[in-house]
Backbone as CSV, one residue per row, in Angstrom:
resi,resn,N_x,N_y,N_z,CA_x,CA_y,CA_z,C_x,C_y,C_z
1,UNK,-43.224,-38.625,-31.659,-41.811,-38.421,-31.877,-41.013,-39.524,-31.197
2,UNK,-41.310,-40.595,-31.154,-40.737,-41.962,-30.617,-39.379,-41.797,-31.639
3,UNK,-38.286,-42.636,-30.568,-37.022,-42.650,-30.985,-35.792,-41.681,-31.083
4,UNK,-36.879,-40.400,-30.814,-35.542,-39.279,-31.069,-35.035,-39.488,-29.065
5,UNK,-33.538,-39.095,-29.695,-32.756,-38.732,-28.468,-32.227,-37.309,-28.531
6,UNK,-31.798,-36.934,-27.270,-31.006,-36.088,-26.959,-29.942,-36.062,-26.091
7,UNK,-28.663,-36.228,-26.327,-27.193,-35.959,-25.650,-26.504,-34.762,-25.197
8,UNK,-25.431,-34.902,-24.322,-25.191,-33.735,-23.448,-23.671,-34.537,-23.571
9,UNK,-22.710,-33.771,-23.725,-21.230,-33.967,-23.234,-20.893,-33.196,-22.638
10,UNK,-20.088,-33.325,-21.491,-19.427,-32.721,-20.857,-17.840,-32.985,-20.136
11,UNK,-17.060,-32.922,-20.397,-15.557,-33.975,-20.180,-15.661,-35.458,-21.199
12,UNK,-15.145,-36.182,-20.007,-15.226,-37.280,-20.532,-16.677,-38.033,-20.745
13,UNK,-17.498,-37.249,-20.214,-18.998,-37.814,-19.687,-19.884,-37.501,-21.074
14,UNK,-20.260,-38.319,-21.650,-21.526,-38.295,-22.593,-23.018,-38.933,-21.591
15,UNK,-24.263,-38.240,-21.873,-25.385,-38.465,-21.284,-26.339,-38.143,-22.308
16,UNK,-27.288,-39.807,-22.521,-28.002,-39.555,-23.900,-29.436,-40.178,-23.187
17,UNK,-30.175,-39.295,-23.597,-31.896,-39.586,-22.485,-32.781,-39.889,-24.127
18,UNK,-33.964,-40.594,-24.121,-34.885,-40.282,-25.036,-35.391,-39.543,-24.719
19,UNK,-36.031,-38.530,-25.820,-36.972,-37.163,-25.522,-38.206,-37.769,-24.675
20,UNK,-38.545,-38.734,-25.206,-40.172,-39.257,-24.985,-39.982,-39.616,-23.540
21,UNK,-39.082,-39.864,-22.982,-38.909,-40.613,-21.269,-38.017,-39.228,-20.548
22,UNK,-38.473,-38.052,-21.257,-37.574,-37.526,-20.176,-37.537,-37.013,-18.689
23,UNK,-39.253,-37.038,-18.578,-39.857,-36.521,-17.342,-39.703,-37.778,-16.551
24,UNK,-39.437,-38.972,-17.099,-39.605,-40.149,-16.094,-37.828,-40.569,-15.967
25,UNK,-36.795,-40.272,-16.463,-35.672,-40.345,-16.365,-35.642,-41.714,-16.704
26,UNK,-36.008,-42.683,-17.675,-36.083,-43.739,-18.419,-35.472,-43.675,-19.600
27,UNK,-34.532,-44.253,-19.865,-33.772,-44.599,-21.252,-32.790,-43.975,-20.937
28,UNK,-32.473,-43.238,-20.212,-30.930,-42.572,-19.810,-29.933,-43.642,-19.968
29,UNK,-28.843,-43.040,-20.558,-27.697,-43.600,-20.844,-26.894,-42.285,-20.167
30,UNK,-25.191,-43.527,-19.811,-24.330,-42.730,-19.284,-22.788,-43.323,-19.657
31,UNK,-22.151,-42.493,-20.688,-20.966,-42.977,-20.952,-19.679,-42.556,-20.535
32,UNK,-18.910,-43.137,-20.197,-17.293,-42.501,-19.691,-16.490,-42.450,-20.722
33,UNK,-16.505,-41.765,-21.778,-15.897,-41.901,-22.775,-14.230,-41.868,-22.493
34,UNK,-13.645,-41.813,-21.396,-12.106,-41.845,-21.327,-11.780,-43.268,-21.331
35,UNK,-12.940,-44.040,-20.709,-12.690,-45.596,-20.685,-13.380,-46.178,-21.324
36,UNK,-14.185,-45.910,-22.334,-15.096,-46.541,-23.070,-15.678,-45.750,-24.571
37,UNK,-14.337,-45.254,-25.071,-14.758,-44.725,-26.467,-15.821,-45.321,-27.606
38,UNK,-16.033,-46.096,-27.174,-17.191,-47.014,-28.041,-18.482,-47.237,-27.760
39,UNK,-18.550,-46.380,-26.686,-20.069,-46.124,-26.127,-20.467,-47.774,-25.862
40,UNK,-20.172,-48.568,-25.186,-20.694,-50.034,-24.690,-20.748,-50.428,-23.432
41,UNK,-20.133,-49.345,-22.741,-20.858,-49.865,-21.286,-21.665,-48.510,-20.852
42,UNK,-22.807,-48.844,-20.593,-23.783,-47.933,-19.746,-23.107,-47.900,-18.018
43,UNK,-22.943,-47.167,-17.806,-22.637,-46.976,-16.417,-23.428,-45.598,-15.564
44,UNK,-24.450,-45.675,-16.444,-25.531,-44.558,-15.363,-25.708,-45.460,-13.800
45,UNK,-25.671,-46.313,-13.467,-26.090,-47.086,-12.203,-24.703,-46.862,-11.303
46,UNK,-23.902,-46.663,-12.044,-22.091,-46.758,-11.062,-22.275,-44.898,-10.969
47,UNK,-22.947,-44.043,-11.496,-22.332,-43.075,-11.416,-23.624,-42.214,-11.784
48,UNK,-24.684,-41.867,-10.430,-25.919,-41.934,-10.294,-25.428,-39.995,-10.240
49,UNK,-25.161,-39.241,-9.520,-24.465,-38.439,-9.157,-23.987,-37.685,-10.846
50,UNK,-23.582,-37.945,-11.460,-22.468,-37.271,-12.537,-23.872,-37.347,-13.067
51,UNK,-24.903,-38.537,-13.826,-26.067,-38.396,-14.695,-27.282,-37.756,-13.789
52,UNK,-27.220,-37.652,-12.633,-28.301,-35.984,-12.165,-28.190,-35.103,-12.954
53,UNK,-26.563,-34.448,-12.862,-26.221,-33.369,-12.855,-25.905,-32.976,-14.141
54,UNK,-25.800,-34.117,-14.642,-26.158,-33.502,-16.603,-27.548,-33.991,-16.909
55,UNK,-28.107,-34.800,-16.062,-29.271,-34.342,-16.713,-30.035,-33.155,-16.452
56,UNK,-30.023,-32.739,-15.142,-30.231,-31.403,-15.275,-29.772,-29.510,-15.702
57,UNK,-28.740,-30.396,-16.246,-28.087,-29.139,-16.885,-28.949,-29.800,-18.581
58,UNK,-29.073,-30.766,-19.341,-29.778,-31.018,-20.434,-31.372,-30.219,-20.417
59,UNK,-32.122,-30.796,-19.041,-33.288,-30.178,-19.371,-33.498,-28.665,-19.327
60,UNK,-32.327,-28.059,-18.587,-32.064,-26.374,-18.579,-32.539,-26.330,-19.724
61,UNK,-31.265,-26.579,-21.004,-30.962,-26.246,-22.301,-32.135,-26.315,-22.950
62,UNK,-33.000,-27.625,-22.945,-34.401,-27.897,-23.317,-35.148,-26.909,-23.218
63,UNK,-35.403,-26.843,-21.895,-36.313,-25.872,-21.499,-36.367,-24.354,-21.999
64,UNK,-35.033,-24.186,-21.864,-34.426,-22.350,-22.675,-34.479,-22.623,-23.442
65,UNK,-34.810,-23.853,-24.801,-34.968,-24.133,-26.111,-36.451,-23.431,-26.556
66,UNK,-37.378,-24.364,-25.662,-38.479,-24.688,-25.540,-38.880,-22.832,-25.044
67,UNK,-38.741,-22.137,-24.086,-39.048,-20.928,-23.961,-39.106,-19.744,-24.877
68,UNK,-37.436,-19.906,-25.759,-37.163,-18.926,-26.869,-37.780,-18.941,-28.024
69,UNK,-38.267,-20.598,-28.269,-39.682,-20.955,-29.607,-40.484,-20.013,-29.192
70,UNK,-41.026,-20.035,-28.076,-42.303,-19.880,-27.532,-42.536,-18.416,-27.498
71,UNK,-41.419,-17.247,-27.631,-41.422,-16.003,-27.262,-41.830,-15.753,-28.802
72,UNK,-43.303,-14.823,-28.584,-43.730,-14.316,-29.934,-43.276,-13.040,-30.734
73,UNK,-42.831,-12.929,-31.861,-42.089,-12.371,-32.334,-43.067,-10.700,-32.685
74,UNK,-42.888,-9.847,-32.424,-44.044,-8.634,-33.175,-43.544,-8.149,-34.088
75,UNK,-44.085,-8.132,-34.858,-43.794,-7.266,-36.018,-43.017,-8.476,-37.512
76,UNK,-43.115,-9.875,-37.101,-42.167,-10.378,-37.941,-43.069,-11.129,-38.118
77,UNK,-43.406,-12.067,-39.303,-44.231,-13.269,-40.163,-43.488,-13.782,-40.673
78,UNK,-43.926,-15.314,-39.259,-42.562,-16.831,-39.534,-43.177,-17.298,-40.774
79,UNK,-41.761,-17.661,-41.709,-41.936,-18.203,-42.760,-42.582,-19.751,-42.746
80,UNK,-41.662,-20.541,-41.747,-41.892,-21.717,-41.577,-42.158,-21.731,-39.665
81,UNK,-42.388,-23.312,-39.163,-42.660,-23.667,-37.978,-40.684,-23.899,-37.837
82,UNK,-40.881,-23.909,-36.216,-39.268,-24.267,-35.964,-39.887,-25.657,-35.039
């Protein structure tokens, strides 16, 4: 699954990680969208602090993604895979 991303907004703050680097916190991006609507400056390095803290509110979401797949359904026959 090379290439897919996943993003998180929160205020002005956009935070976009690749799936594939997420345990290593590699490819993280960090945008200030109040000063940079065009997504062109990365500023995860100025603002180490704000991209923790969405990234760990992202892998929450993941993870409670990843848990609720995982809970087996009784009594129901999945049509398709999710």
């Amino acid at each position: 699954e090379a290439g897919k991303k996943i993003a998180l907004r929160k205020g002005s703050w956009k935070y976009i990680q690749s799936s594939k680097e997420a345990d290593k916190n590699k490819g993280a991006i960090l945008f200030n969208l109040s000063t940079d609507i065009g997504e062109q400056n990365n500023v995860i390095n100025k603002y180490p602090k704000v991209a923790a803290e969405l990234k760990e509110i992202l892998d929450a979401v993941v993870n409670a993604e990843k848990g609720i797949r995982s809970i087996p359904q009784v009594g129901i026959e999945p049509t398709s895979k999710l």
